[in-house]
C-alpha positions as CSV (number, residue, x, y, z in Angstrom):
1,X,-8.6,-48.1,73.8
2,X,-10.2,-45.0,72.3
3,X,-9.4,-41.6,71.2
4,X,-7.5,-40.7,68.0
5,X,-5.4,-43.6,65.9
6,X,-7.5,-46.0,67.3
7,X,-10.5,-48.4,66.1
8,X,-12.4,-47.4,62.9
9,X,-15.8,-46.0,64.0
10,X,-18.8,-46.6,61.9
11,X,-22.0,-44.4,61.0
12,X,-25.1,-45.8,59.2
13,X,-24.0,-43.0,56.4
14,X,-20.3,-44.1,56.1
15,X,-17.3,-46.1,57.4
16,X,-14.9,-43.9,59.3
17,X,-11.4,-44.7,59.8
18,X,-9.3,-42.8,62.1
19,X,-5.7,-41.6,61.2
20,X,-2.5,-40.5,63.1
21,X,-2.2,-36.9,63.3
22,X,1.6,-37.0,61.8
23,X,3.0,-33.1,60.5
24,X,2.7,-34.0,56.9
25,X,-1.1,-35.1,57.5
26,X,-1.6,-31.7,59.0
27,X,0.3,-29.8,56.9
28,X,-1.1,-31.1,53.7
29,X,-5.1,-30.8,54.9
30,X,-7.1,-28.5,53.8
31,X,-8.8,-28.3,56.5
32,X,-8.9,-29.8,60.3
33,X,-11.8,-30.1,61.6
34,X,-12.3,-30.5,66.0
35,X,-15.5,-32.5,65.8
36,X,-14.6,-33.4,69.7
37,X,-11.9,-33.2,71.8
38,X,-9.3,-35.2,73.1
39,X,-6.8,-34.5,75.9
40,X,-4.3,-36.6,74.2
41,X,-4.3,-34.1,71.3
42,X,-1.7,-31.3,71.0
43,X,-3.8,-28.6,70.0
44,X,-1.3,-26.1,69.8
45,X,0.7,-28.3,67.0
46,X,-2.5,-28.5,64.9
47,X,-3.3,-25.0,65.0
48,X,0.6,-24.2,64.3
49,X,0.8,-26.9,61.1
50,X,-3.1,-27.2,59.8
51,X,-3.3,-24.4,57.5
52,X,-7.0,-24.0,58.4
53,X,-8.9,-25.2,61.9
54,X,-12.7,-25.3,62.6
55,X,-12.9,-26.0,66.1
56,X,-16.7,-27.2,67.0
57,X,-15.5,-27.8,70.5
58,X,-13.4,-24.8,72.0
59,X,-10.4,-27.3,72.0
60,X,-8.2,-24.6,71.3
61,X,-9.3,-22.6,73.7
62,X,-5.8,-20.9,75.2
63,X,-4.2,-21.4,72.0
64,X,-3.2,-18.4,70.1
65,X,-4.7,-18.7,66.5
66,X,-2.4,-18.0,63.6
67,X,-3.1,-15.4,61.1
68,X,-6.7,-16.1,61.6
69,X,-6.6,-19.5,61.0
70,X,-8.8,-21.0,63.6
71,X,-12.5,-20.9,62.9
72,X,-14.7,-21.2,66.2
73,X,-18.2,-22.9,65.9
């Protein structure tokens, strides 16, 4: 299985560990950051709960950004 909550990924650098995307993680970020995107993932719930988004993908593409919340790299 891949995608998000699934298998902690690894990097020479550091060890990665991937997380449910529940409200009260997005809420309570300080920032999300779309390092690649996932058809699973409701992007229109992140961008409406994640007080900042910087989307290195165009994954929320078709979602309207709130109060200029969404950062496109």
């Amino acid at each position: 299985m891949s995608g998000p909550g699934s298998d902690p990924a690894s990097s020479p650098s550091a060890r990665l560990v991937a997380r449910m995307l529940d409200g009260d993680r997005l809420a309570g970020a300080d920032c999300v950051v779309i390092a690649t995107d996932h058809r699973c993932v409701d992007y229109k719930r992140v961008v409406e709960l994640a007080p900042l988004v910087v989307d290195t993908r165009n994954a929320t593409r078709g979602v309207a950004p709130r109060r200029n919340t969404v950062v496109k790299l």
